[in-house]
C-alpha positions in Angstrom: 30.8 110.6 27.2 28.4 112.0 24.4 28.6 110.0 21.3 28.3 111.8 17.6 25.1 111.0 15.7 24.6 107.6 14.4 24.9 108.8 11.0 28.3 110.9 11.5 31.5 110.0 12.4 33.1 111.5 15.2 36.5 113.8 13.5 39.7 111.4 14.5 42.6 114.4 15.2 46.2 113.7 14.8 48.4 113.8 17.9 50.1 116.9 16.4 46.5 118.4 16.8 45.4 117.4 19.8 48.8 118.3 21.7 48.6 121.9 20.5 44.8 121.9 21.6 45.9 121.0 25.4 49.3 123.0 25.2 50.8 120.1 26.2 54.2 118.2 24.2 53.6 115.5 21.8 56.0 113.8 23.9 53.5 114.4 27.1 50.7 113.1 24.8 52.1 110.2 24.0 53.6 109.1 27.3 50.1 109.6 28.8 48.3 106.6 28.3 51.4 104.5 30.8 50.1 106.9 33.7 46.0 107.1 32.4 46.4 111.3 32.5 45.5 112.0 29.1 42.2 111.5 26.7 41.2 108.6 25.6 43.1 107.3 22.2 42.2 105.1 19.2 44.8 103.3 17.2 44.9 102.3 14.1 47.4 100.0 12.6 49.6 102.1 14.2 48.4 104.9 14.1 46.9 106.7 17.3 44.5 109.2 16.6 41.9 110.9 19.0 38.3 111.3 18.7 37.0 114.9 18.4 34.6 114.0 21.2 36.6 112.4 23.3 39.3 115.8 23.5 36.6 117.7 24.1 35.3 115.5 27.5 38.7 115.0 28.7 39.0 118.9 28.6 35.9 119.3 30.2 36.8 116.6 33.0 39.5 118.8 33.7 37.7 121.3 35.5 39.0 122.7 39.1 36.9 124.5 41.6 39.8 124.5 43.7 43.7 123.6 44.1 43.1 121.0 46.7 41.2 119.2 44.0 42.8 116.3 42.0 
């Protein structure tokens, strides 16, 4: 996974954000860490948020040449 520059801090999103950017449910989202099918999380408190770079690798990782693929 590529990491932001040293000197910047990767933009956390809020669930909200992140579930609209995948077109997936909130509820999806946040039942995705039990079963390890969604992007990697951060919590805060508690408070999950999702790094900026992180979305963006799990979309990438996503990618299908073909149905028989998982």
């Amino acid at each position: 996974m590529s990491s932001p520059k040293t000197n910047e801090i990767d933009p956390l999103l809020h669930p909200l954000q992140v579930a609209k950017l995948l077109a997936v449910s909130v509820s999806w989202l946040a039942k995705s860490p039990l079963t390890g099918t969604g992007p990697p999380f951060i919590k805060i408190g508690r408070a999950v948020r999702y790094a900026q770079s992180a979305v963006h690798e799990f979309i990438l990782s996503q990618q299908r040449l073909s149905t028989s693929e998982r």
